[in-house]
C-alpha positions in Angstrom: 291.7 82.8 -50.7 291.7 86.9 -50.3 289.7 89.0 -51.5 285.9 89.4 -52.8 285.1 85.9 -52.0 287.0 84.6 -49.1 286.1 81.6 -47.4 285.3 83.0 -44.1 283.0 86.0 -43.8 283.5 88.9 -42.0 282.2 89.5 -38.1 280.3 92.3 -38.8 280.5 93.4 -42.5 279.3 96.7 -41.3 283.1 97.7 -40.5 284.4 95.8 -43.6 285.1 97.7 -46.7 283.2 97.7 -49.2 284.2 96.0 -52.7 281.5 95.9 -55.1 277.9 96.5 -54.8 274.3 94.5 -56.4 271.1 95.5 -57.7 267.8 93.6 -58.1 264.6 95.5 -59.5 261.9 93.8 -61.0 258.5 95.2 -62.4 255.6 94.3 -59.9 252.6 93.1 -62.5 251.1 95.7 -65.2 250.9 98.7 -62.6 254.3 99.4 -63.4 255.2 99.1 -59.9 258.8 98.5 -58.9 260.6 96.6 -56.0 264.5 97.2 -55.9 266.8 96.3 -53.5 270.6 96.9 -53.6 273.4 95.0 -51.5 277.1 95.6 -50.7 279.8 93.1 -50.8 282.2 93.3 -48.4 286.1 92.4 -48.4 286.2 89.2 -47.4 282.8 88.3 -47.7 282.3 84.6 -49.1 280.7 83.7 -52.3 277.7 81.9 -50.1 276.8 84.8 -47.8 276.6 87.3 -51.4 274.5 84.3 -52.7 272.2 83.9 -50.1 271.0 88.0 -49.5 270.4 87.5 -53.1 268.3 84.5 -52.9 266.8 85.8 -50.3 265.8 89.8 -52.3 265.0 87.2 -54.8 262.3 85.3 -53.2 261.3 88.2 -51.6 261.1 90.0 -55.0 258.8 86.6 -56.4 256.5 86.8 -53.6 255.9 90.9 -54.4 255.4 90.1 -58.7 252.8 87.0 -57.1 250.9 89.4 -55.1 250.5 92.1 -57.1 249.2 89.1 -60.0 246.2 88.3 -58.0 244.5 91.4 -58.6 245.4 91.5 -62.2 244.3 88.0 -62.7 240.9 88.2 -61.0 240.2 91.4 -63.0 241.2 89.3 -66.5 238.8 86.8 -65.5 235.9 89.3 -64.2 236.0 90.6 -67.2 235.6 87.1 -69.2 233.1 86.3 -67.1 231.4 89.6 -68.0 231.7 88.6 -71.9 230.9 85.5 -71.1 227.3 86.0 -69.5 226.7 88.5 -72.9 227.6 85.8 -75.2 225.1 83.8 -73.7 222.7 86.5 -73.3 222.9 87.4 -77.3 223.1 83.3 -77.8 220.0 82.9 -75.8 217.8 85.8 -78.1 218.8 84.2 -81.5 217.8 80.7 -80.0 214.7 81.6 -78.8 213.8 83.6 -81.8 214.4 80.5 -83.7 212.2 78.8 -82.0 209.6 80.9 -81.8 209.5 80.0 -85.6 211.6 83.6 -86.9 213.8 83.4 -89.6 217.4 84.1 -88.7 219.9 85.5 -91.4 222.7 83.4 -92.1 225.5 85.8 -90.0 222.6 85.5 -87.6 223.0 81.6 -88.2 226.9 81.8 -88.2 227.0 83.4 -84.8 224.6 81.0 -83.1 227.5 78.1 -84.3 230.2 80.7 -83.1 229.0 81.4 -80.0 228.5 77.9 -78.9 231.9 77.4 -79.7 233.7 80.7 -78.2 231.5 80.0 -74.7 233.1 76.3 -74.6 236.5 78.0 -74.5 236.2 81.4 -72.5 234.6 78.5 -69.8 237.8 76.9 -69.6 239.7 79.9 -69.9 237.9 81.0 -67.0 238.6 78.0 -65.3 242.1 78.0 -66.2 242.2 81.6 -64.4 240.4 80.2 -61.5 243.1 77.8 -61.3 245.4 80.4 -61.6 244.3 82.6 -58.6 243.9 79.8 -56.1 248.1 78.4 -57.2 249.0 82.3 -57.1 247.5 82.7 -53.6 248.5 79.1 -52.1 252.2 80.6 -52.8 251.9 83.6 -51.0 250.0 82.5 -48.4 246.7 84.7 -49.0 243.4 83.9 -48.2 241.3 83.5 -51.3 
């Protein structure tokens, strides 16, 4: 076969002419941070070399989008954990005035029940981030 996707690929592509041409940009996170890189194919270039520079800008571009989703993730969860310490601060007031025998109103009431509730979940949404961060970093091969 001739052409774009012969079977055998060239020597040195360098000195082949070029046929066609590839992009790959992808959005690195919420920064809005790009990665881009662009390829040539080359006359006589097989189908398997074209694939594999692109698996390979590909892999390349996955490890980029997983490393800048570390910081991102451990920013979601400081915050959590930051609303999650108030929640139980404000939780622990309207217990302890209800102990100490004072008369909560019944929003006052409502939030105690809500609280409980929203803390049980934000934990293991926390956790579930947790999770997240160590599986990001085990890919990329980051200390955490």
């Amino acid at each position: 076969m001739f052409g774009l996707f012969a079977k055998k690929p060239p020597q040195n592509p360098a000195q082949q002419a070029i046929t066609g041409n590839f992009n790959l940009t992808a959005q690195l996170g919420a920064s809005g941070r790009t990665i881009q890189f662009a390829g040539y194919v080359y006359d006589g270039e097989s189908l398997e070399s074209v694939q594999a520079r692109v698996d390979l800008f590909r892999s390349i571009i996955d490890r980029e989008k997983t490393l800048a989703e570390i910081p991102e993730l451990e920013a979601k969860r400081e915050q959590m954990l930051k609303g999650l310490q108030q929640a139980r601060d404000v939780l622990t007031e309207l217990e302890t005035r209800r102990k100490n025998g004072e008369r909560l109103s019944s929003q006052e009431l409502l939030n105690v029940n809500n609280m409980r509730t929203n803390i049980k979940k934000v934990s293991d949404e926390i956790e579930k981030g947790t999770q997240a961060i160590a599986e990001a970093r085990k890919r990329v091969g980051a200390a955490g």
